[in-house]
KOLTIGU-236681 format. One record per atom (N, C-alpha, C): residue number from 1; atom name; x, y, z. Coordinates in steps of 0.001 Angstrom, whole numbers, plus 500000, padded with zeros to 6 digits. Each point is the difference from the previous one (the first is absolute). Layout:
N
[NUM, CA, [X, Y, Z]];
...
This chain:
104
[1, N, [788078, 262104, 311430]];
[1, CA, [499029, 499186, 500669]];
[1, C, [498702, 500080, 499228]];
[2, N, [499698, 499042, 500353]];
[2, CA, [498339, 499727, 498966]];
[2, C, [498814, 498799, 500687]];
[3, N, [498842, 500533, 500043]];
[3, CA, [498916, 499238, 500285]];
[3, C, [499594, 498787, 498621]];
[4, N, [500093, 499192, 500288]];
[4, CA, [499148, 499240, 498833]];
[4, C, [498758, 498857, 500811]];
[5, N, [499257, 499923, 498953]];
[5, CA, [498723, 499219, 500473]];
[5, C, [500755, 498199, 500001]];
[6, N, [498179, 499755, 500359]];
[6, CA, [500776, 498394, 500649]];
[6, C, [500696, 499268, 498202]];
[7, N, [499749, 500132, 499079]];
[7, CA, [500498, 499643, 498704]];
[7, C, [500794, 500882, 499419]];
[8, N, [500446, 500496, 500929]];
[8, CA, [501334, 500482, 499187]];
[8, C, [500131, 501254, 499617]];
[9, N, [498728, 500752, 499433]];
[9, CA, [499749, 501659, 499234]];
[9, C, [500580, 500757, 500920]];
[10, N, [500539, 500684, 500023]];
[10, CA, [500772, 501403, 500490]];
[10, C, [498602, 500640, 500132]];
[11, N, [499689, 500545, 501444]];
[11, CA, [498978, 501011, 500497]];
[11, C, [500684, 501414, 499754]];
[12, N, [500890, 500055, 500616]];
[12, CA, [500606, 501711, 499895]];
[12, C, [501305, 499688, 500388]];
[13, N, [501110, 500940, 499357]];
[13, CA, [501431, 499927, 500452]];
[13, C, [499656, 501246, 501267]];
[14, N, [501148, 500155, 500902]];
[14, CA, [500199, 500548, 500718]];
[14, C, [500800, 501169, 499870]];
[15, N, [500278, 500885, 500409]];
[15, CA, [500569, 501548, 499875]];
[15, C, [501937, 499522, 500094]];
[16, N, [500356, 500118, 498859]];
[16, CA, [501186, 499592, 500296]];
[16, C, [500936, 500956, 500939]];
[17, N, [500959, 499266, 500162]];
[17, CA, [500746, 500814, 501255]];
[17, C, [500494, 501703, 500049]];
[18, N, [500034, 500037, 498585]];
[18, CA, [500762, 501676, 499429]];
[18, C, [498685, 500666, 500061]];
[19, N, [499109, 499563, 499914]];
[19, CA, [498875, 501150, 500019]];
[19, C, [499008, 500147, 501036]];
[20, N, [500618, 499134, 501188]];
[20, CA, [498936, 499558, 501172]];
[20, C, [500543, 501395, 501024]];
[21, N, [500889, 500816, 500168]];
[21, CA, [499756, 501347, 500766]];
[21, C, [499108, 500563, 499060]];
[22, N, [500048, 500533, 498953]];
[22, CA, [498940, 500762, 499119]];
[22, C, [498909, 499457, 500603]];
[23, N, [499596, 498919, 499242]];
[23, CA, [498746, 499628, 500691]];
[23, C, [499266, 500137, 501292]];
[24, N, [501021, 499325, 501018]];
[24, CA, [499714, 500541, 501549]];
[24, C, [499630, 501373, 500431]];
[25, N, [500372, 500545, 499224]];
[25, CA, [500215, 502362, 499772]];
[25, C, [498313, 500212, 500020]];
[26, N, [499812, 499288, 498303]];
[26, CA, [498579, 499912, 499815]];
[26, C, [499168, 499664, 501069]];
[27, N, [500398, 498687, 500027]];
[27, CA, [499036, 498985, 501194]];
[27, C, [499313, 501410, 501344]];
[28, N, [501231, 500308, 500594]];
[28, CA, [499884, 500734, 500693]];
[28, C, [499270, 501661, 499898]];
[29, N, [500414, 500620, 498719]];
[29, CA, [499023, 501106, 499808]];
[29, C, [498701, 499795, 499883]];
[30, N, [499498, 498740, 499140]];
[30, CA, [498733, 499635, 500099]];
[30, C, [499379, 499647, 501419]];
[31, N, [501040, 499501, 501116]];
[31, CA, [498924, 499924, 500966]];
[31, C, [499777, 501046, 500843]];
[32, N, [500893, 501597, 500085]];
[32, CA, [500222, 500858, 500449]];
[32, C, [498506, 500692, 499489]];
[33, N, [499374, 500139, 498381]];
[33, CA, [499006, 500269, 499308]];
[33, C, [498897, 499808, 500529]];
[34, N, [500091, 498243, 500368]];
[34, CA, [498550, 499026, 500660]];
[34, C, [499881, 500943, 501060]];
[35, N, [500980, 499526, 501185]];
[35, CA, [500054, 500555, 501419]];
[35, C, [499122, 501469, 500405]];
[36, N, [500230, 500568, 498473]];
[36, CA, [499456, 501639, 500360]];
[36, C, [498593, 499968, 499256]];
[37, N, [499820, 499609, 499739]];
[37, CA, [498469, 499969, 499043]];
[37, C, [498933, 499294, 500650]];
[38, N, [499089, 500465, 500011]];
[38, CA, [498761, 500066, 500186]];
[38, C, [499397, 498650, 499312]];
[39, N, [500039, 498779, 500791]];
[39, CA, [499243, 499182, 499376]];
[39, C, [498587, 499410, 500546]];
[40, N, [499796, 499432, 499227]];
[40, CA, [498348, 499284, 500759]];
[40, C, [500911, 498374, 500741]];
[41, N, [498769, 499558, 500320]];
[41, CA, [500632, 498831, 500780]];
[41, C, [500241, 498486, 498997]];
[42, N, [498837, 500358, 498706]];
[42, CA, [500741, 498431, 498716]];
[42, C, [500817, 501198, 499474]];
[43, N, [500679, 500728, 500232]];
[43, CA, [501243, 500624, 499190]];
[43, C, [501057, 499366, 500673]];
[44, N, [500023, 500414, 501685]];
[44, CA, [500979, 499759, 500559]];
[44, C, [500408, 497901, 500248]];
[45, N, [499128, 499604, 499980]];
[45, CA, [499867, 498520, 499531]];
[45, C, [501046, 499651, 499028]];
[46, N, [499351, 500806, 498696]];
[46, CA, [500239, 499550, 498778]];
[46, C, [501902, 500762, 499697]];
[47, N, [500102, 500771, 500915]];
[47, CA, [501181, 500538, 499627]];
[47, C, [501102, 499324, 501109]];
[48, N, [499381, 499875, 501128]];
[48, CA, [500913, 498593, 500663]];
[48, C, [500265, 498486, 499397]];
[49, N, [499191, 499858, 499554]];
[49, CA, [500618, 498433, 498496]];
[49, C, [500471, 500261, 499282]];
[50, N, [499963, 501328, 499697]];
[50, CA, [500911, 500330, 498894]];
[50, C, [501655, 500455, 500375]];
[51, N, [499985, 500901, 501150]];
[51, CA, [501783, 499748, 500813]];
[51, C, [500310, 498961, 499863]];
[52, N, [499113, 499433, 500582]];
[52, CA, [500569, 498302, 500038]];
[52, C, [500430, 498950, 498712]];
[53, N, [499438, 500626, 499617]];
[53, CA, [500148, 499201, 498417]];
[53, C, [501446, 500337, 499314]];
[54, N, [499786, 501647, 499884]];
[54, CA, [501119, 500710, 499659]];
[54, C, [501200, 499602, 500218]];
[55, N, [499710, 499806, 501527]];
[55, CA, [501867, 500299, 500857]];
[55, C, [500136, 498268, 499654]];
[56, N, [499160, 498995, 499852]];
[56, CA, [500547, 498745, 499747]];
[56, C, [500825, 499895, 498588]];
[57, N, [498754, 500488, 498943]];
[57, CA, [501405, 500329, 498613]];
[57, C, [501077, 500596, 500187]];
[58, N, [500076, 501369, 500507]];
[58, CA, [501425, 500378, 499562]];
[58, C, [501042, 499148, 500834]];
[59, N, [499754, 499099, 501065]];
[59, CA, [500470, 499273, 500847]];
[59, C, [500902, 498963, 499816]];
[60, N, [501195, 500010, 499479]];
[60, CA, [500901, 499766, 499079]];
[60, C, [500660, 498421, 500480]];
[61, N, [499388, 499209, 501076]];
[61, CA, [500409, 498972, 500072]];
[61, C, [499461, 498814, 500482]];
[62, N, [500079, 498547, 500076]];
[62, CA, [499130, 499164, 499177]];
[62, C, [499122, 499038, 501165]];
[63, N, [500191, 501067, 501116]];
[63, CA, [498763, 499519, 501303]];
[63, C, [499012, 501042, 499418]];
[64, N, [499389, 500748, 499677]];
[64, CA, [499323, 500681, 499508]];
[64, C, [499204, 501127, 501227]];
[65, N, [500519, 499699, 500754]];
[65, CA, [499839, 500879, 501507]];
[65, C, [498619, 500599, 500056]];
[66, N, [499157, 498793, 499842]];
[66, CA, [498573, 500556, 500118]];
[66, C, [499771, 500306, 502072]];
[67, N, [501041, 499606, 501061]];
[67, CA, [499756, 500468, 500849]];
[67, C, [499748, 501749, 500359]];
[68, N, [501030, 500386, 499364]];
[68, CA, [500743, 501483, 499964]];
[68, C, [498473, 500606, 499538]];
[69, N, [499794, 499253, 498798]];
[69, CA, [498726, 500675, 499321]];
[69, C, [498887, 499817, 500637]];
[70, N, [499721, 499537, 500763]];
[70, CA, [498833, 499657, 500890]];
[70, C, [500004, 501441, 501030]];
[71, N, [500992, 499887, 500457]];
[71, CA, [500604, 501093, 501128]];
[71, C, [499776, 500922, 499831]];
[72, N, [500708, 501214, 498522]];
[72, CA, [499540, 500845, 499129]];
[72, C, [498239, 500194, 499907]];
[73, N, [499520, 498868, 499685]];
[73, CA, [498571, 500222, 499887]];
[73, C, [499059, 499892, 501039]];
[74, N, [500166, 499703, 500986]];
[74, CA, [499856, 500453, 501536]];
[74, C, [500291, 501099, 500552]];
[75, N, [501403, 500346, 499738]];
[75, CA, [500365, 501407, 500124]];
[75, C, [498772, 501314, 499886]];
[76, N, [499916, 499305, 498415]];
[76, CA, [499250, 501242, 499511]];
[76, C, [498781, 499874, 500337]];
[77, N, [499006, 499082, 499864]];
[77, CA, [498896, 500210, 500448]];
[77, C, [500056, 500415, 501980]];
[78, N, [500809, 500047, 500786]];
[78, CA, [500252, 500553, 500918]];
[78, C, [499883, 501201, 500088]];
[79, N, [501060, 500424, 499296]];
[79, CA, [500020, 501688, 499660]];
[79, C, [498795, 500609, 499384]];
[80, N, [499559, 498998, 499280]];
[80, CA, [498595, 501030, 499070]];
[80, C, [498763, 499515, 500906]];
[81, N, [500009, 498801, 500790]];
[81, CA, [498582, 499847, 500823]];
[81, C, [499948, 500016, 501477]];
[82, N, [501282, 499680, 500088]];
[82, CA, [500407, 500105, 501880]];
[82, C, [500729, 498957, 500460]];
[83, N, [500230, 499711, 501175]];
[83, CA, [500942, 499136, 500760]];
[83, C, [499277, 498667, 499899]];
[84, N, [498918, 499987, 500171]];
[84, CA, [499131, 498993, 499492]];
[84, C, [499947, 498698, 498962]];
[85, N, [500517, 500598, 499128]];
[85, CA, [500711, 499506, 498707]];
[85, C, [500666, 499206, 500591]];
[86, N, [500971, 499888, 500893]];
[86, CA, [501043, 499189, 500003]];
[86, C, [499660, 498835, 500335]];
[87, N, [498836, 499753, 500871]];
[87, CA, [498986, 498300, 500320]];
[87, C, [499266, 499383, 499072]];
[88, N, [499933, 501136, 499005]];
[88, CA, [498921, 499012, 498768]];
[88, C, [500960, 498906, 499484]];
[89, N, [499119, 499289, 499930]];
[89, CA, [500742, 498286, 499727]];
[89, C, [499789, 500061, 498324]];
[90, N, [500987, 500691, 499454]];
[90, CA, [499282, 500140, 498431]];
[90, C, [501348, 498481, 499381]];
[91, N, [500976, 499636, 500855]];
[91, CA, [500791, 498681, 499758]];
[91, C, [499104, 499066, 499566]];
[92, N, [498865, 499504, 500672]];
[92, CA, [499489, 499492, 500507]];
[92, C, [498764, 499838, 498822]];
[93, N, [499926, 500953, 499226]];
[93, CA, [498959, 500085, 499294]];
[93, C, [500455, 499692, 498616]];
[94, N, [500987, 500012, 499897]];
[94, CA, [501275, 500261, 498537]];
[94, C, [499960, 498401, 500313]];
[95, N, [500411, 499623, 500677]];
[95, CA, [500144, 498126, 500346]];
[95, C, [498728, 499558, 499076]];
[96, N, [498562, 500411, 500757]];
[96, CA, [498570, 499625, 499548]];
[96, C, [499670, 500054, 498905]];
[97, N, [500725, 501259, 498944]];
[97, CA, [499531, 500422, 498891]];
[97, C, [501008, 499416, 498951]];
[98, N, [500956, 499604, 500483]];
[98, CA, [500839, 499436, 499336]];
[98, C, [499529, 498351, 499696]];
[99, N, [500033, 499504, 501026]];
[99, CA, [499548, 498924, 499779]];
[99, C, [498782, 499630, 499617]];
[100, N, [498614, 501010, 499969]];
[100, CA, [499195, 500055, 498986]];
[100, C, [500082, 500043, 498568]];
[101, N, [500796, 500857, 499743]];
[101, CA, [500587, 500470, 498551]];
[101, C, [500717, 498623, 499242]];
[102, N, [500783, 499392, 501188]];
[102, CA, [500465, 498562, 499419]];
[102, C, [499013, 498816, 499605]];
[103, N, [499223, 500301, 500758]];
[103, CA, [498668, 498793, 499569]];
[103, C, [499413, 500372, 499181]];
[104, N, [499826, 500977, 499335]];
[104, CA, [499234, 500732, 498747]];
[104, C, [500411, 499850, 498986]];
């Protein structure tokens, strides 16, 4: 599986199938790492887009399951800021910034 832009360029291949438990192994020790560490609050931000980002690459098939990854990154800013987390409308903001980014 592979992302490509609107003309065609290949963005990134995807974690092929033989190496996507490895990966997942990883995926997972790294967030076991986050979970326990001591972050500030643009850490824990910046390291919830980044699960999210993550678990969409190694994500081996061609819906690109940015829901799952949304979820994950809710998750975590939950766990690292509180229950709270789970109402921030950050969907909502990804829509806004996106479609800014397109007019630019």
């Amino acid at each position: 599986m592979y992302v490509s832009t609107p003309d065609g360029r290949i963005k990134y291949f995807a974690v092929s199938a033989s190496k996507l438990q490895e990966e997942m192994v990883k995926f997972y020790d790294d967030l076991a790492i986050l979970l326990s560490a001591g972050l500030s609050i643009k850490e824990v931000f910046f390291f919830a887009a980044m699960i999210h980002l993550v678990f969409v690459k190694i994500y081996p098939f061609n819906d690109g399951n940015g829901q799952t990854g949304r979820l994950l990154e809710k998750w975590f800013l939950a766990r690292k800021l509180g229950e709270k987390s789970w109402f921030m409308q950050s969907e909502k903001c990804t829509i806004k910034t996106t479609k800014l980014i397109i007019k630019i």
